[in-house]
C-alpha positions as CSV (number, residue, x, y, z in Angstrom):
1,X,0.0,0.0,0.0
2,X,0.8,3.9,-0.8
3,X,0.7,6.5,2.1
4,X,1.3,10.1,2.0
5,X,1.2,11.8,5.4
6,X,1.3,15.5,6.2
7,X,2.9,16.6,9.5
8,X,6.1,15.3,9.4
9,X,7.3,13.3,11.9
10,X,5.7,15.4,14.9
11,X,3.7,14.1,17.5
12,X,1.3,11.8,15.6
13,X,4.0,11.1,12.9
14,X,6.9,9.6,14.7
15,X,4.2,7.0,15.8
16,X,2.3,6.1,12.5
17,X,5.0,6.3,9.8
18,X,7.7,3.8,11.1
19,X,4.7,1.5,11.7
20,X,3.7,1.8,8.2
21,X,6.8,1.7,6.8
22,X,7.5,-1.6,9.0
23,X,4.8,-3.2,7.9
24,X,6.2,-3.2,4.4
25,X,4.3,0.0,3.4
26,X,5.8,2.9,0.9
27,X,5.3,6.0,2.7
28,X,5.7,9.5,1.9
29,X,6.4,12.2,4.4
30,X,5.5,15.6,3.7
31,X,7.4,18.8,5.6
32,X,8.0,21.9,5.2
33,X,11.2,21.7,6.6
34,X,13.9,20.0,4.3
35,X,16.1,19.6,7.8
36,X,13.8,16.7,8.0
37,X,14.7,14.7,5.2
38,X,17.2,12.8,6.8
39,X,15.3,11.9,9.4
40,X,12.2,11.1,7.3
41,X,15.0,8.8,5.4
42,X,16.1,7.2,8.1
43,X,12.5,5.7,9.7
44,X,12.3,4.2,5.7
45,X,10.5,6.8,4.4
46,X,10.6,9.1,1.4
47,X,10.6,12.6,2.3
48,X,8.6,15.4,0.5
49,X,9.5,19.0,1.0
50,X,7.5,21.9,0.3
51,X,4.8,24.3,1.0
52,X,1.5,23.4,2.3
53,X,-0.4,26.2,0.6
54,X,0.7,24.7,-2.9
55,X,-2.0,22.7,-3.9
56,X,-0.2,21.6,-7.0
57,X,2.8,20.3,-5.2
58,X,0.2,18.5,-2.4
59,X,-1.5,16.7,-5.6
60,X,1.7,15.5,-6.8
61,X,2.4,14.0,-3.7
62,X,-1.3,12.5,-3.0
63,X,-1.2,11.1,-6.7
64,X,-1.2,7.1,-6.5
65,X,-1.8,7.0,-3.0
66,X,-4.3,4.4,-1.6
67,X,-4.7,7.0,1.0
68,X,-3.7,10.3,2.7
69,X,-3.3,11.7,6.1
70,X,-4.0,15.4,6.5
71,X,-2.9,18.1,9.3
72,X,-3.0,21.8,9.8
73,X,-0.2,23.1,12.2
74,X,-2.4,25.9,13.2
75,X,-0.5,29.3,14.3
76,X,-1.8,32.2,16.5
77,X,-3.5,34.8,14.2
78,X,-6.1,37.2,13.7
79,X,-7.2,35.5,10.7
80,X,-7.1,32.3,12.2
81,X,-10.8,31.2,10.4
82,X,-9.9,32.7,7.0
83,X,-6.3,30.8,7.0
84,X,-8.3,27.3,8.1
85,X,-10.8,27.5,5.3
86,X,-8.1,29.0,2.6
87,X,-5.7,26.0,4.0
88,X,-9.3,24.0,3.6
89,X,-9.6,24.3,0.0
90,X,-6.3,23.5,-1.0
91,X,-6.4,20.6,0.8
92,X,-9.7,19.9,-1.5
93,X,-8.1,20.8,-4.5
94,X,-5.0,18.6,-3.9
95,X,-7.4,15.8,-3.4
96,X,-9.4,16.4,-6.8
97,X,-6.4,17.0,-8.8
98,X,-4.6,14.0,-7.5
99,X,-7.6,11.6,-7.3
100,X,-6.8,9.9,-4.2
101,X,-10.2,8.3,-3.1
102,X,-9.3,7.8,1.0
103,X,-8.7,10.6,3.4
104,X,-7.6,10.8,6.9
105,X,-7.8,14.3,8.2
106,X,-7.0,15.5,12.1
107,X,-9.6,17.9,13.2
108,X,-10.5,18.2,16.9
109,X,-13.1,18.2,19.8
110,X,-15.6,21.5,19.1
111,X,-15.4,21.3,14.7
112,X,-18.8,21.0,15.3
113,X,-20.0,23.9,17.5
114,X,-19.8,27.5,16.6
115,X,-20.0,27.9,20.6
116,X,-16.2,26.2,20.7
117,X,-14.0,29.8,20.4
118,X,-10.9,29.2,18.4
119,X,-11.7,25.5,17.5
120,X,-14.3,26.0,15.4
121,X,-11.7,26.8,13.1
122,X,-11.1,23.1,11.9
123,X,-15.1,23.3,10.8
124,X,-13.8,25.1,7.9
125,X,-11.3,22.7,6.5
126,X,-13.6,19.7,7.5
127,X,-16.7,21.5,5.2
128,X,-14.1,21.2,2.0
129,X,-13.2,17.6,2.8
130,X,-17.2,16.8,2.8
131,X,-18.0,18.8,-0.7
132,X,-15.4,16.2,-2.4
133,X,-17.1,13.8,-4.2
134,X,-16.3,9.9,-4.4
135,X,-13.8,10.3,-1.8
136,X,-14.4,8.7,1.6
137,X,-13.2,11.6,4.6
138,X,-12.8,10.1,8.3
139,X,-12.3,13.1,10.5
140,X,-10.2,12.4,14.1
141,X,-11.7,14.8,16.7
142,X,-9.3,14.8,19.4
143,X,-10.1,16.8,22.9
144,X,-7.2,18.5,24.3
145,X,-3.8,17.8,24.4
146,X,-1.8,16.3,27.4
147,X,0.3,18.4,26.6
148,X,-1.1,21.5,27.1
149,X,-0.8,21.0,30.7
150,X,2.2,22.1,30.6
151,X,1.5,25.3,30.1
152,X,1.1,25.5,34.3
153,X,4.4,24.1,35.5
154,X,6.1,27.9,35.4
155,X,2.9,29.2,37.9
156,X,3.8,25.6,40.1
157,X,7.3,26.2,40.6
158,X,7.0,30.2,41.3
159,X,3.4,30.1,43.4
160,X,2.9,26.6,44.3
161,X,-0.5,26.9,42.1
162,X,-2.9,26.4,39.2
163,X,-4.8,29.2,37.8
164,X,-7.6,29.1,35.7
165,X,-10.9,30.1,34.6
166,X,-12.3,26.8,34.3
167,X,-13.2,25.2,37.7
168,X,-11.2,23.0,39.5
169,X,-14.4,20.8,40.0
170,X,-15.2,20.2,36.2
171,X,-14.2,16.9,35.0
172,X,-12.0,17.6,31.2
173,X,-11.1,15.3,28.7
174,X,-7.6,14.5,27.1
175,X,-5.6,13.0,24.7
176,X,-2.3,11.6,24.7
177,X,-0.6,11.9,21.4
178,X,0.0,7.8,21.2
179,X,-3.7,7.1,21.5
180,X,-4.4,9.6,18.5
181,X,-1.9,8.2,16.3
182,X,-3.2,4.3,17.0
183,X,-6.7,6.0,15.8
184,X,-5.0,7.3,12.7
185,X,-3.1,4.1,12.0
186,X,-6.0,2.3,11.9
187,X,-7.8,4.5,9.8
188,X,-5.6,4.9,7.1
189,X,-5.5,1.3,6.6
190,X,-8.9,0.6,6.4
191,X,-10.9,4.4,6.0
192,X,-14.8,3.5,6.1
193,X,-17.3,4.0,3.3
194,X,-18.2,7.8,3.1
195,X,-18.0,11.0,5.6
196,X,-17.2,9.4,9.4
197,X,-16.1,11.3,12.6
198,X,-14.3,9.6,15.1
199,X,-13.5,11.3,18.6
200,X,-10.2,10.2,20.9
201,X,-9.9,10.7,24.3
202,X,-7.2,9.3,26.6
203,X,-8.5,10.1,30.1
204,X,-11.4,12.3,32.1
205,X,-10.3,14.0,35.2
206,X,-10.8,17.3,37.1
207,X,-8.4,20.5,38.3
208,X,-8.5,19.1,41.5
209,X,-8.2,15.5,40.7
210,X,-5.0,16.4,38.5
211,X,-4.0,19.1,41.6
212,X,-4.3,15.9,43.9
213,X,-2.0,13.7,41.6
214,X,1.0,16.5,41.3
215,X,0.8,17.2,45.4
216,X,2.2,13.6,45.9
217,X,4.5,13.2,42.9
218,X,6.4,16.4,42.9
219,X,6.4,16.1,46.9
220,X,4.4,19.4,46.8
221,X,1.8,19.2,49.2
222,X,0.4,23.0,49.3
223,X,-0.4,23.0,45.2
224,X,-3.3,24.8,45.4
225,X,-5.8,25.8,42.8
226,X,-6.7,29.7,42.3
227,X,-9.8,30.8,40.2
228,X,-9.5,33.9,37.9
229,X,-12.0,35.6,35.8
230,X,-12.4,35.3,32.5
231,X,-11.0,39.1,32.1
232,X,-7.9,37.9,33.9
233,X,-7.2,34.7,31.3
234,X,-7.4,37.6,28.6
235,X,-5.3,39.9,30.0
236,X,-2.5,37.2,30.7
237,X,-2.8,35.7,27.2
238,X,-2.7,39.5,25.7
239,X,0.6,39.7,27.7
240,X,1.7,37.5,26.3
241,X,1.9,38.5,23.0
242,X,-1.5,36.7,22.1
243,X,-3.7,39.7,20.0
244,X,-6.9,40.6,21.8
245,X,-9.1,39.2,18.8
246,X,-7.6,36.2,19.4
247,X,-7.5,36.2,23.4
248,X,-11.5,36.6,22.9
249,X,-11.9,33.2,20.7
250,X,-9.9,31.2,23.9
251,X,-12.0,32.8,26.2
252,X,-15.4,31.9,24.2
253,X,-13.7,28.2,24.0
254,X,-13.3,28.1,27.7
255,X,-17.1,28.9,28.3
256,X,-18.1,26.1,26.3
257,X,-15.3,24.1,28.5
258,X,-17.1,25.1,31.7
259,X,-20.3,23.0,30.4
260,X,-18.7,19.4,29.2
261,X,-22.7,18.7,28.8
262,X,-22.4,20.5,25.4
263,X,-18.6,20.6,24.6
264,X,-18.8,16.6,24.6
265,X,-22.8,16.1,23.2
266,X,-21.8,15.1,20.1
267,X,-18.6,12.5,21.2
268,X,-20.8,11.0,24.1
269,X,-23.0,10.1,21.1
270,X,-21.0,8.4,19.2
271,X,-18.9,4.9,19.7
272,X,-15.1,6.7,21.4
273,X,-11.9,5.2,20.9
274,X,-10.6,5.7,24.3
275,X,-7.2,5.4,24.5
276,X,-4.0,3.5,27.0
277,X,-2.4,6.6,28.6
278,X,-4.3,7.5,31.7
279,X,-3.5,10.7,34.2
280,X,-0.7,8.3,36.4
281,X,1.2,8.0,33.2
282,X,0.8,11.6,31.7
283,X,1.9,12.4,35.9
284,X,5.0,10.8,35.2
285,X,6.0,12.2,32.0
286,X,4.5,16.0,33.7
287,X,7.1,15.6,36.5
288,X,10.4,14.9,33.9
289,X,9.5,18.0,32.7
290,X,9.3,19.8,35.6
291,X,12.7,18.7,36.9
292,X,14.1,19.8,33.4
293,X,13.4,23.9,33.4
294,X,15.1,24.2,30.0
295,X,14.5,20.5,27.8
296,X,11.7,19.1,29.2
297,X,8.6,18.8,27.6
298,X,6.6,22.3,26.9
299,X,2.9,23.3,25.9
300,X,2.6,23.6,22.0
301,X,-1.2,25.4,22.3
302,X,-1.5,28.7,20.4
303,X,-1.0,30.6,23.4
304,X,2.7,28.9,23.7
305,X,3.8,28.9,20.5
């Protein structure tokens, strides 16, 4: 079998591709990085380097593949929704011009809801996907990142706390990059009939539950959780360096957050793929990086980047 795969080996990558290629696979690794290639060589697959935007260099790439994996590595801006729908329909024109008939794209939790903030982006790339005819689409619809938690160890080590607008008492969903790509792995070899979502979630815990976890691993006993307004999450995004228009969308997505009720409607729905890595293994990984202030393992949200 043929595979072309966006992303390059990232997250979700460096997990599906040298199990493709083991399995006797050719697989084609697209990045926009040509520092890459050698590493992209040296899993056993052939790299492809160019720009994302060019539709006609995507379609050469998708051509005479039994199927394609698809990824947007979103960046903070303004113009977030117009740069997801323009990325949208070169994606779709990619897929016409090469004729690939199977299509694996990662979308995420809230593609669905206008309510969701600044993930209702991916709703405009996943519209394209479903206007392409004879060509069967299976969305992935992770929730959040593991990762992301990250973003709290600085407030840990200089106040001992957790801040956030969400409450500590609201139980969240997340995803471990592993359980994603086994989703995508499977997928691509076998993508079903037609337009099909398919939501991953590792794990479903609360602030305080998490809170609870840390006080006995990092030997921290006084982590505390402190609630701030939504005015306050703004402000400390906007200095950041995160624009105000933008700030707004992650504060509309964190209302939806505080009501799981309708974030989750549509996943609680449907048959989950519920995935291996569970909050005492994410704990682990969470206190290597907080030992290691400068290599550790950081938040990759907008906000962070």
């Amino acid at each position: 079998m043929k595979y072309t795969l966006l992303g390059s080996l990232g997250n979700i990558g460096r997990v599906v591709v040298p199990a493709l290629v083991n399995a006797g696979n050719d697989v084609t690794v697209i990045s926009s990085n040509s520092k890459r290639s050698e590493q992209i060589r040296e899993v056993g697959a052939q790299p492809a380097i160019g720009n994302m935007a060019d539709s006609k260099f995507l379609a050469n790439q998708f051509e005479g593949a039994d199927a394609v994996y698809l990824m947007v590595a979103t960046r903070p801006s303004d113009s977030i929704f117009e740069d997801t729908e323009k990325q949208g329909r070169v994606f779709a024109e990619a897929i016409k011009r090469s004729g690939v008939k199977n299509v694996v794209d990662l979308s995420s939790i809230g593609a669905n809801n206008p309510q969701a903030g600044v993930l209702y982006a991916y709703h405009w790339i996943e519209d394209q996907l479903k206007e392409l005819e004879d060509v069967n689409v299976a969305f992935i619809r992770p929730v959040g990142f593991y990762s992301n938690l990250y973003a709290n160890i600085n407030t840990i080590r200089a106040d001992h706390a957790i801040y956030s607008n969400i409450p500590e008492t609201i139980t969240q969903r997340w995803a471990a990059p592993q359980d994603i790509a086994a989703v995508v792995l499977k997928l691509l070899q076998h993508v079903p009939v037609g337009t099909s979502v398919h939501y991953v979630y590792s794990d479903a815990f609360s602030t305080q539950k998490f809170i609870e976890t840390l006080q006995d691993t990092l030997s921290m006993p006084d982590l505390h959780f402190v609630s701030i307004s939504d005015e306050q999450a703004e402000q400390s995004m906007v200095d950041r360096g995160v624009s105000k228009k933008l700030a707004q969308l992650f504060i509309k997505m964190s209302e939806l957050e505080r009501h799981p009720e309708k974030l989750y409607a549509d996943l609680d729905n449907q048959t989950t793929n519920i995935g291996e890595v569970k909050l005492a293994d994410f704990v682990k990984a969470f206190s290597v990086a907080y030992q290691d202030q400068n290599n550790g393992p950081h938040a990759n949200t907008l906000v962070d980047q």
